[in-house]
C-alpha positions as CSV (number, residue, x, y, z in Angstrom):
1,X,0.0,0.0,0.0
2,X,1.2,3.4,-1.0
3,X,2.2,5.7,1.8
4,X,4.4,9.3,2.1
5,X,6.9,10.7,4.1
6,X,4.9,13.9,4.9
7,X,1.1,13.2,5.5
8,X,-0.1,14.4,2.7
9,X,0.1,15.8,-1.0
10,X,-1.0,19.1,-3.0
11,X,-3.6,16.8,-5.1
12,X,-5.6,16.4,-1.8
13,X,-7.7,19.3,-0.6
14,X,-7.0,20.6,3.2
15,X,-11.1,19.3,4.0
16,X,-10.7,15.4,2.1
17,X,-10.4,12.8,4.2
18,X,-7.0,11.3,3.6
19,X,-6.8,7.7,2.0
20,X,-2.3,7.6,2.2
21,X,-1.5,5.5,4.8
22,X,1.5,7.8,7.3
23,X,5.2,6.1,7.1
24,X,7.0,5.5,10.0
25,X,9.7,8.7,9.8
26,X,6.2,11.1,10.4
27,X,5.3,8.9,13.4
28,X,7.9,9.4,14.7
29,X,8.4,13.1,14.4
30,X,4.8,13.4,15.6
31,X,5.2,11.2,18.5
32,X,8.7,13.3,19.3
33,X,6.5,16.4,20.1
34,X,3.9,14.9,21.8
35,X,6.9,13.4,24.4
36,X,8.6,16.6,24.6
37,X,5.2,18.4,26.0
38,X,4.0,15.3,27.6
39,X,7.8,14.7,29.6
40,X,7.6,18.5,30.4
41,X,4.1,18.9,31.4
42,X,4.0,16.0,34.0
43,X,7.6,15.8,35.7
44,X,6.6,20.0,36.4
45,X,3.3,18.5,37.6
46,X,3.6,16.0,39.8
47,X,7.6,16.8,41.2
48,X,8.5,20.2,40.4
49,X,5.6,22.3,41.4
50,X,5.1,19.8,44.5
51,X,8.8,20.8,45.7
52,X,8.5,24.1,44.8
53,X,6.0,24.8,46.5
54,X,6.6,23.1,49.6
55,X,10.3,25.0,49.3
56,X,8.4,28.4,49.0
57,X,6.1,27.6,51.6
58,X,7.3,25.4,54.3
59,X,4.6,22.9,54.9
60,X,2.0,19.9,52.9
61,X,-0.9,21.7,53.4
62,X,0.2,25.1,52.1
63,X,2.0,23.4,49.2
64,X,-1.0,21.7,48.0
65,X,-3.2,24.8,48.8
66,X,-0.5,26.7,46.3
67,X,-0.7,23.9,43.8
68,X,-4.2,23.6,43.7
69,X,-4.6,27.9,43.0
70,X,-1.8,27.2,40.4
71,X,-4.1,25.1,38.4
72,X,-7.5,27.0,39.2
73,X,-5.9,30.2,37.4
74,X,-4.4,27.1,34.4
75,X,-7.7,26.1,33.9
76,X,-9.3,29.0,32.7
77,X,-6.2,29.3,30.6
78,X,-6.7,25.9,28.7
79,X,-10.4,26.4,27.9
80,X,-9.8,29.7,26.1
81,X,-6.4,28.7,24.7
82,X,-7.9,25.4,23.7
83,X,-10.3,26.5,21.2
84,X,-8.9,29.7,20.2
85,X,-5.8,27.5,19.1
86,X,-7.7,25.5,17.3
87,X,-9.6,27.8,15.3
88,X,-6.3,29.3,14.7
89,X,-4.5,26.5,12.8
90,X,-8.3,25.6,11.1
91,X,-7.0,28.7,9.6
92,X,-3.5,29.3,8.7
93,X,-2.2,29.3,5.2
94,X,1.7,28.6,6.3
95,X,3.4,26.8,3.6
96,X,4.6,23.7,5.7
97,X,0.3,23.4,6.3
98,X,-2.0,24.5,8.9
99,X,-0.9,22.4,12.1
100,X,3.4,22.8,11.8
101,X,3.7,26.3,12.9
102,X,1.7,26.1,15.8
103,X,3.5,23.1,17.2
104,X,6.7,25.5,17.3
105,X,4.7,28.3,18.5
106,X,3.4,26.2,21.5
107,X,6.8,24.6,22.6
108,X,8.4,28.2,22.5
109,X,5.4,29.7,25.0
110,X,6.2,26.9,27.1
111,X,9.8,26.2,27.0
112,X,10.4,29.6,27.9
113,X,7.4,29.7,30.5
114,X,9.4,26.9,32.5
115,X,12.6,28.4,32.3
116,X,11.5,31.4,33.9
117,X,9.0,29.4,36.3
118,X,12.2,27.9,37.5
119,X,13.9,30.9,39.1
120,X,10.1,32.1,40.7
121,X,10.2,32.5,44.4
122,X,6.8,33.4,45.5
123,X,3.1,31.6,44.8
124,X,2.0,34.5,42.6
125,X,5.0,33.8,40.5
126,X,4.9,30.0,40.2
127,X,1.2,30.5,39.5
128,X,1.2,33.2,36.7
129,X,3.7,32.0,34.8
130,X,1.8,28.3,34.9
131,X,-0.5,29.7,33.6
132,X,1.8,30.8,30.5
133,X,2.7,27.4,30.5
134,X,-0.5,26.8,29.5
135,X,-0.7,28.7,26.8
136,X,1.5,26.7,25.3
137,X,0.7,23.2,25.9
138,X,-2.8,23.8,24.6
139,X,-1.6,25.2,21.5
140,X,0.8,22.7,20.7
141,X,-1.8,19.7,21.9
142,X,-4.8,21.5,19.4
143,X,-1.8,21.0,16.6
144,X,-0.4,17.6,17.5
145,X,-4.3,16.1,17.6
146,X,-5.5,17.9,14.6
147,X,-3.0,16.1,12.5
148,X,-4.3,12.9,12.8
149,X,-8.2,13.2,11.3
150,X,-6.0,15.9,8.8
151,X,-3.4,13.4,7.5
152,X,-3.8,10.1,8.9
153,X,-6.6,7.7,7.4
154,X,-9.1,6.0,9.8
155,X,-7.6,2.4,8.8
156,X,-4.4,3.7,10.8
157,X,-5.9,6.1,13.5
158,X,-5.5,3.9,16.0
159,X,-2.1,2.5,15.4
160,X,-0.6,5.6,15.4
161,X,-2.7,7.4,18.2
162,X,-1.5,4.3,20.2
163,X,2.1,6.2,19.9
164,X,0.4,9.6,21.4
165,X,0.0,6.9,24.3
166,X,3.1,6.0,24.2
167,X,4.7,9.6,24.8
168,X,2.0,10.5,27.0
169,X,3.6,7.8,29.5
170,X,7.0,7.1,28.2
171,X,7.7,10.9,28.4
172,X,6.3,11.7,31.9
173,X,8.4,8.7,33.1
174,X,11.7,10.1,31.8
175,X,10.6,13.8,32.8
176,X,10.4,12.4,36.4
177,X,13.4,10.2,36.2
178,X,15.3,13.4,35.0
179,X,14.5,15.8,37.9
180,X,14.4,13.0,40.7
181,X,17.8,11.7,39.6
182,X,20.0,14.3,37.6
183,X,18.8,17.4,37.5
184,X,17.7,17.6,41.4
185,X,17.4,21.3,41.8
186,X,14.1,23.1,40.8
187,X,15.8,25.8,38.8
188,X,17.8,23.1,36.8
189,X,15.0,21.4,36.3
190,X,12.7,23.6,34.8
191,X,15.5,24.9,32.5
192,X,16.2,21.2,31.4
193,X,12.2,20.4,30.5
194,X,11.8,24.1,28.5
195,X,14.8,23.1,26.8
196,X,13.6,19.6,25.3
197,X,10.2,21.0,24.6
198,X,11.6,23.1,21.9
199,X,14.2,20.4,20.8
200,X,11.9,17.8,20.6
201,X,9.4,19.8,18.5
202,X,11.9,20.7,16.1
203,X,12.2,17.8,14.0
204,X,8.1,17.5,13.6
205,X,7.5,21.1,12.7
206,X,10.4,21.7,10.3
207,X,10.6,18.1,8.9
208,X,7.0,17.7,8.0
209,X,4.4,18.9,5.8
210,X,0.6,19.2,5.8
211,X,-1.9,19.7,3.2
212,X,-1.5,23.1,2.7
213,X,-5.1,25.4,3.4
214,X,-5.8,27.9,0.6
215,X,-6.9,31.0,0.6
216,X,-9.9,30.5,-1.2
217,X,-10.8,27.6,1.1
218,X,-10.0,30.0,4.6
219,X,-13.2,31.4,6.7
220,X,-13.3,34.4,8.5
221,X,-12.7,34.6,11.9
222,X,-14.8,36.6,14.5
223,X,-14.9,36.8,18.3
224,X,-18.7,35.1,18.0
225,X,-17.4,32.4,16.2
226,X,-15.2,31.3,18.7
227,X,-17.4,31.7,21.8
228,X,-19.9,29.7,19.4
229,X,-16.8,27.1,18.3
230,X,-16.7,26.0,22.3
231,X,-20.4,24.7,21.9
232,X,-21.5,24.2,18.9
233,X,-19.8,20.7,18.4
234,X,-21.3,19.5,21.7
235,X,-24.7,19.9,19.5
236,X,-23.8,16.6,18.2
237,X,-24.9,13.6,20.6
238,X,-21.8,11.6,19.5
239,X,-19.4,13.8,20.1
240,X,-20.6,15.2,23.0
241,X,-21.0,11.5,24.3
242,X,-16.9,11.1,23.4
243,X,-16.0,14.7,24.9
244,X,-17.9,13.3,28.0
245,X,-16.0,10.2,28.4
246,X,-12.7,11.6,27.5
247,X,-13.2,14.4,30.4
248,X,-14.5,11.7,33.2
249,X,-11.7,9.1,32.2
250,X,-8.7,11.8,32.2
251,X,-10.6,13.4,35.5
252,X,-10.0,9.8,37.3
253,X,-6.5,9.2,35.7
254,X,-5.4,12.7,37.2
255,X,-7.2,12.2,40.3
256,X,-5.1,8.8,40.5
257,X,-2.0,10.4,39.6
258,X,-1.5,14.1,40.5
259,X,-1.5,13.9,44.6
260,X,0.7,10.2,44.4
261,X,3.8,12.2,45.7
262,X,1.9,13.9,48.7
263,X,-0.2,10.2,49.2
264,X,3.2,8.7,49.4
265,X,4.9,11.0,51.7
266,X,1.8,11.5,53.7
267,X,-0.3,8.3,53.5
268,X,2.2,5.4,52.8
269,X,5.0,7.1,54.6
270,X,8.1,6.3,51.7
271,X,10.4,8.3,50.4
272,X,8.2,10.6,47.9
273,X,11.3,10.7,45.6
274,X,11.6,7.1,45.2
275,X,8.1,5.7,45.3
276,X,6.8,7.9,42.8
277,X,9.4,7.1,40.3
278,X,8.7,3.5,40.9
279,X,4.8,3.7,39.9
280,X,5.8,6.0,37.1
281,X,7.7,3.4,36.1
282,X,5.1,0.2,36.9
283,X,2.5,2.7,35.6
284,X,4.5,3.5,32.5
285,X,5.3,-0.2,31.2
286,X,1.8,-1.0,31.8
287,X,0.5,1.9,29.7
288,X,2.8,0.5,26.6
289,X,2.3,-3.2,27.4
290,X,-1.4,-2.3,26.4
291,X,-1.3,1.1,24.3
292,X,0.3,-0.6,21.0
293,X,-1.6,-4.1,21.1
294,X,-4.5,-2.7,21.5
295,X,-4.5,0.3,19.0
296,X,-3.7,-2.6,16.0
297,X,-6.5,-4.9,17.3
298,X,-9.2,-1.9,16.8
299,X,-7.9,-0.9,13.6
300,X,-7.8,-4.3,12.6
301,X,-11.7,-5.4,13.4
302,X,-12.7,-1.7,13.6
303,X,-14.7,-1.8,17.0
304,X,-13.7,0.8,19.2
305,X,-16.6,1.3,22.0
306,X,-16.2,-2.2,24.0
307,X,-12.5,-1.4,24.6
308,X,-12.9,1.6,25.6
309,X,-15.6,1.2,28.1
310,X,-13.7,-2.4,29.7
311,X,-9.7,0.2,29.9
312,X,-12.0,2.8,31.9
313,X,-13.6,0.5,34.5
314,X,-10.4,-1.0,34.8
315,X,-9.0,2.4,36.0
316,X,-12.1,2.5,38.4
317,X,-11.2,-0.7,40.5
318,X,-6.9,0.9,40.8
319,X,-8.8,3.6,42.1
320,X,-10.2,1.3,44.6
321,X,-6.8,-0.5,45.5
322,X,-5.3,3.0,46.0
323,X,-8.4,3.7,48.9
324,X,-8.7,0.4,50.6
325,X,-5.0,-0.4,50.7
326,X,-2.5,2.8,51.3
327,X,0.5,0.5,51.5
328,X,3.3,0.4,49.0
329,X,2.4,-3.2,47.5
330,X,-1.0,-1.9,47.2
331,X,0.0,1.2,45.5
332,X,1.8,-0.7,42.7
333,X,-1.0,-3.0,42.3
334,X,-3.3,0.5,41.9
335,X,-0.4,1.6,39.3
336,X,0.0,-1.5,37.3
337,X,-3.5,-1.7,37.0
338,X,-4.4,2.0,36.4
339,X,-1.6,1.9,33.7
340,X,-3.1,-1.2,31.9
341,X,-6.7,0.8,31.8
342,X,-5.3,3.4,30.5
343,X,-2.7,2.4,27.8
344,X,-6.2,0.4,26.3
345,X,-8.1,3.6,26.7
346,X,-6.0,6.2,25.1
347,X,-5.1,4.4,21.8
348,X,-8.4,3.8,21.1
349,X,-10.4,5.9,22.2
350,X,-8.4,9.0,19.9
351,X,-9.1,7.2,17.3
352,X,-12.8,7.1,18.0
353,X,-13.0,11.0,18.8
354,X,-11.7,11.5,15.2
355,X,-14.6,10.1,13.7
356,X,-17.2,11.7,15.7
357,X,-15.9,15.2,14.7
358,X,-19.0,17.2,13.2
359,X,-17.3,19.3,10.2
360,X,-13.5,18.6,8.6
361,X,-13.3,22.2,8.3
362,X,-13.3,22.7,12.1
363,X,-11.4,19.8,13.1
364,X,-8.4,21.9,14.9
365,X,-11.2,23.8,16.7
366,X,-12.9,20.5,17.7
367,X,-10.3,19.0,18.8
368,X,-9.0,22.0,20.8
369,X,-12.6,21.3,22.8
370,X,-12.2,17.7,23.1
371,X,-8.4,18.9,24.3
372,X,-10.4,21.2,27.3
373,X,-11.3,17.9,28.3
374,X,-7.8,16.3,27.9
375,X,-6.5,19.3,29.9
376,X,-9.0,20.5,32.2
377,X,-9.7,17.3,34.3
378,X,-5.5,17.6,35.2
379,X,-6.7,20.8,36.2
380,X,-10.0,20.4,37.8
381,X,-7.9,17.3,39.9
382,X,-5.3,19.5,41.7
383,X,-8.2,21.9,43.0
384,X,-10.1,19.4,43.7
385,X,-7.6,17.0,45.3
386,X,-6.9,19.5,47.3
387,X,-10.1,20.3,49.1
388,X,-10.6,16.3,49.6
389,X,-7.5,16.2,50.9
390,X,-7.4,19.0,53.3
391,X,-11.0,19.1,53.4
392,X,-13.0,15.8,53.1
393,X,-11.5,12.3,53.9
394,X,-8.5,12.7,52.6
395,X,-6.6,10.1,50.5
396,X,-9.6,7.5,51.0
397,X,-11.8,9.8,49.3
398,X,-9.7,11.2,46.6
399,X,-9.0,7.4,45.5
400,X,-12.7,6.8,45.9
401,X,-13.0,9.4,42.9
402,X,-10.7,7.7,40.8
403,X,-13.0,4.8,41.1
404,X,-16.3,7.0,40.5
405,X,-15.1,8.9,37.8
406,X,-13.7,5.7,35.6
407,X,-16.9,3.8,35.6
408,X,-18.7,7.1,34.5
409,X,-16.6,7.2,31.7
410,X,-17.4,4.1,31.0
411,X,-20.8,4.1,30.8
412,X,-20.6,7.8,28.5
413,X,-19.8,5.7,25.7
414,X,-22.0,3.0,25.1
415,X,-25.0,5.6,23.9
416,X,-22.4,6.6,20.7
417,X,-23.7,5.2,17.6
418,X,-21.6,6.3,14.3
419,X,-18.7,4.1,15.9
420,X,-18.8,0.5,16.9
């Protein structure tokens, strides 16, 4: 079968749905930038901001009281930055296509958000310029996902969104490994992580080529459409249905996840250093032990829905092990498991979202929404997390979520019916 080094060709117009099956060399480009955001994003969240802030504030419960506000301001962030990226690259006319300059765009916000992040010594500062950060994670994570519905056909959606699984484990795992290991000072750390967002990008958005958008074919843009652009997809039952079990299964993922250094210090009583690079580690070989197989078995038969809903109830019962047994062999049981849900889930379940998208034209904008609920729930988990921790049952509780929140997500996507 024919396929092309860059995902597409002139012949094809920017709104056709592509037919050329992706080679390997654009996978991995593609999968390069998603690891670079993916390493950078995570090791700041769960190890750098955790230290920082206990460093600027000198005890648990302030630190995750400063973490949590860090995210609250974030989150408003993502859901503007989201969309407004999206409808962005829906209409750029760069040569290299529509998706390529916005990848570069977004690493450079937030390579140099972190660097400077690093060298912050108060809680306004560490939360203002995460909140830059976030500016440009969401634009490159619009660009990254809008590639795949633009250039990659749906017979090979799920293979190659099983990569995006890959670096969004793989990459968090070396991220952490980095700055619990080598680069052990916060400054240093942040510096490292800005760096490799930008380096890692590189080869994606300069080596690489999308169909390009023509003028002819470009909309206008207005400040009505994009308010509209944030709902007007949700119109449609199955995507709302998808954007509804994305947000519930990345809610309980984060919610198992974001507090594990505090549960471990706090709850478990290890070292926090050690025992979260441990899971990360369990949780990261579990994630690839069931990303790749399971993104080729739903390409192959074309089901999606029964695969997804089993990954997210499996991350409901880690979610249970973490609450009934706060002990470390319990905990890597809870990460093994959580892992193995997840890994199933994320492959899959892309590939579903981009075939539920209402109008090819919009699919950046789309998929900056469905990314508000990639993004928000990480969000929406540290000030939340926070409050159950401090506030109501602590750990118990939080894990409890995780449990809730992954059998919702199962259950949003049984009612989808333009994907089996």
């Amino acid at each position: 079968m024919t396929t092309v080094d860059s995902a597409g060709t002139q012949e094809r117009r920017a709104f056709d749905e592509p037919t050329t099956l992706v080679r390997p060399r654009w996978i991995t480009y593609w999968t390069l930038a998603a690891f670079g955001m993916y390493m950078a994003y995570y090791a700041v969240q769960q190890i750098l901001i955790p230290k920082q802030t206990n460093e600027i504030t000198g005890n648990s419960a302030a630190a995750v009281s400063a973490q949590a506000l860090a995210n609250i301001v974030a989150a408003v962030v993502t859901i503007v930055v989201c969309v407004l990226a999206g409808e962005l690259s829906d209409r750029t006319l760069h040569r290299r296509g529509r998706r390529q300059i916005w990848v570069i765009i977004g690493a450079l916000v937030f390579g140099g958000a972190l660097i400077v992040q690093g060298i912050a010594h108060t809680v306004f500062l560490v939360v203002a310029f995460w909140a830059v950060a976030q500016v440009g994670v969401s634009s490159m994570t619009a660009a990254i996902l809008a590639t795949v519905p633009d250039e990659v056909p749906v017979r090979q959606r799920a293979r190659v969104s099983s990569w995006f699984g890959v670096a969004q484990s793989v990459g968090p795992l070396l991220g952490i490994m980095l700055v619990t290991t080598v680069l052990l000072g916060v400054p240093i750390g942040y510096t490292a992580l800005g760096v490799l967002v930008v380096l890692l990008a590189i080869p994606f958005a300069l080596r690489t080529r999308g169909v390009r958008l023509t003028a002819a074919q470009r909309r206008p843009l207005d400040l009505r459409a994009v308010v509209v652009g944030i709902v007007q997809p949700l119109k449609h039952a199955d995507f709302s249905w998808a954007w509804t079990g994305r947000f519930f299964i990345q809610l309980s993922n984060a919610l198992g996840q974001l507090y594990l250094y505090q549960f471990l210090k706090d709850r478990v009583h290890v070292d926090p250093d050690l025992g979260t690079l441990i899971l990360t580690v369990l949780y990261t070989v579990s994630v690839v032990a069931a990303c790749l197989p399971s993104g080729w078995l739903s390409d192959r038969t074309g089901r999606r829905k029964r695969m997804v809903m089993i990954s997210s109830t499996l991350q409901g019962i880690a979610g249970l092990i973490f609450a009934l047994s706060p002990t470390m062999p319990g905990a890597i049981a809870g990460a093994i498991l959580l892992g193995l849900g997840y890994g199933a889930y994320i492959s899959v379940d892309q590939a579903l979202i981009t075939q539920v998208l209402p109008h090819p034209e919009d699919r950046g904008k789309d998929l900056g929404v469905i990314n508000i609920a990639n993004m928000l729930p990480y969000v929406l988990a540290a000030a939340l997390g926070g409050v159950v921790i401090n506030m109501l049952g602590g750990y118990v509780t939080l894990y409890a979520l995780v449990a809730v929140t992954g059998v919702i997500a199962a259950l949003a996507v049984w009612p989808i019916k333009s994907v089996k």
